[in-house]
C-alpha positions in Angstrom: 0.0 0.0 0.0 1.7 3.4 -1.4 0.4 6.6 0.2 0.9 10.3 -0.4 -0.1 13.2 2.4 -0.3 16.7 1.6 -0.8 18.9 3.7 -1.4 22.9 2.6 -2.5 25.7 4.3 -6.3 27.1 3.7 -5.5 29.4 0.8 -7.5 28.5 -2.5 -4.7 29.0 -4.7 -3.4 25.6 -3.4 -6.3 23.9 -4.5 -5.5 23.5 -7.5 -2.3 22.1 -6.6 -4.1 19.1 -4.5 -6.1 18.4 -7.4 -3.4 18.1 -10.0 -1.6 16.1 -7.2 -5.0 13.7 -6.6 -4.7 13.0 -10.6 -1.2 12.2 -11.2 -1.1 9.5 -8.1 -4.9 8.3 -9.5 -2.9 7.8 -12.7 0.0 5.8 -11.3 -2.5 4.3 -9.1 -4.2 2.5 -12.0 -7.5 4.5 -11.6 -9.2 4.6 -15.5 -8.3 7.6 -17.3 -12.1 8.5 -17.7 -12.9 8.3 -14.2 -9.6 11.1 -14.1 -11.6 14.1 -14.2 -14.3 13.3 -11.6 -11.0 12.5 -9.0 -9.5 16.3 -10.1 -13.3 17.6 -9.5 -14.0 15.5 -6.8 -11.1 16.3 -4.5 -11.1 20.0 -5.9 -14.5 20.4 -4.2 -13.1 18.6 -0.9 -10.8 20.8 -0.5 -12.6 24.0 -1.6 -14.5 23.0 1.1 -12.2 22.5 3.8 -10.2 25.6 3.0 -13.5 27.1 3.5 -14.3 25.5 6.5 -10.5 27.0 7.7 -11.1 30.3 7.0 -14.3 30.9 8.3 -13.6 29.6 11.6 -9.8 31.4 11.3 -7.8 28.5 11.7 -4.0 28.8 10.6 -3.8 25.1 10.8 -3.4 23.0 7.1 -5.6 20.9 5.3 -4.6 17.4 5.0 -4.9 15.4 1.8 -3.6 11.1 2.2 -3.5 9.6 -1.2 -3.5 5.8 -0.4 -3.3 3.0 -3.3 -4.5 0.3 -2.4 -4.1 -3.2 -4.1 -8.0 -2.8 -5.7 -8.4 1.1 -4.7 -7.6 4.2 -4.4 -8.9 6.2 -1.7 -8.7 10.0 -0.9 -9.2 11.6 2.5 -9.6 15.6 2.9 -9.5 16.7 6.3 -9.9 19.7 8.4 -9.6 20.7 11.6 -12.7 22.6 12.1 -15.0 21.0 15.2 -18.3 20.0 15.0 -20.6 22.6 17.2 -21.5 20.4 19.8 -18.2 18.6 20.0 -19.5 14.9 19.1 -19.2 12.4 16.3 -21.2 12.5 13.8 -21.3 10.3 10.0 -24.1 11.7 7.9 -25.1 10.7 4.2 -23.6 13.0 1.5 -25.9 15.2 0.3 -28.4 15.2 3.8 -28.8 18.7 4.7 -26.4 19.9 7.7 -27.5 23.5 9.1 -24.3 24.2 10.3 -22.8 23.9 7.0 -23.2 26.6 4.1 -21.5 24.8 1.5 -23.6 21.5 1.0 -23.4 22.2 -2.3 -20.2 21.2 -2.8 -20.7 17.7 -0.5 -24.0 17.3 -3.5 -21.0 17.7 -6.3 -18.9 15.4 -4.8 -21.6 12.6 -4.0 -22.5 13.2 -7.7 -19.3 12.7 -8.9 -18.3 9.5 -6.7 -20.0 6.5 -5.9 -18.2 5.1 -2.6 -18.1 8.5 -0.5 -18.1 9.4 3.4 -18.4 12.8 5.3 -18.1 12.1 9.4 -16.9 15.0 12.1 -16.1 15.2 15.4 -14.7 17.6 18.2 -11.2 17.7 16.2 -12.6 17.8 12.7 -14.5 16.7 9.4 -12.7 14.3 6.9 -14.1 13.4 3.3 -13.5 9.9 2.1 -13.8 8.9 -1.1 -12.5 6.0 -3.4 -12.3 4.6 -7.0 -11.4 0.9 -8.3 -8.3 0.8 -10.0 -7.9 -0.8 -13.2 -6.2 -3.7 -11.3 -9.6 -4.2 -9.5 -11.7 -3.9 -12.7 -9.4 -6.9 -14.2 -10.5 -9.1 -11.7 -13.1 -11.4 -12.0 
């Protein structure tokens, strides 16, 4: 299992930097070149999010980005540090409205875009997974 973190801080310049990232280790990771595109939107929207998320509650802290290819996967995390209100756990289906958040539009993108998603937060922060066969997986019977 090969895996890549990056960690940036909450500017939106270095978006686009996580995305082009996200693509090139999707591509080495054996994901389909069609599926490339919904990865670079996908985790562009993660992270648009999260920086977000950062900024509005005036954290300094980075986001974190872990890149992990798997034997039949790849999977993305994007994570922030940014504390649920009431301090506890909580795992919610993407795209089921959350009145804390303004930006469920982007969590709507995202669920559009991939089929094996999960947005959870607690009392240290929110973290988006998401992962994609690789072409590995697809050869298998």
């Amino acid at each position: 299992m090969a895996t890549v973190e990056l960690r940036f801080s909450a500017q939106p310049e270095h978006v686009r930097t996580a995305r082009l990232v996200a693509a090139a280790v999707a591509r080495r990771a054996g994901v389909e070149e069609a599926v490339l595109d919904e990865v670079r939107l996908a985790v562009g929207e993660a992270c648009s999010r999260a920086v977000g998320l950062h900024r509005s509650a005036g954290l300094t802290t980075p986001v974190r980005v872990v890149l992990t290819d798997e034997e039949k996967l790849f999977s993305i995390e994007v994570a922030d540090e940014v504390p649920t209100p009431d301090g506890g756990g909580t795992e919610r289906a993407v795209g089921e409205p959350d009145p804390d958040l303004e930006d469920d539009m982007g969590l709507a993108v995202i669920s559009g875009l991939v089929d094996d998603v999960e947005v959870s937060s607690d009392a240290s922060g929110g973290v988006i997974r998401m992962s994609w066969p690789t072409s590995v997986a697809a050869d298998i019977p």
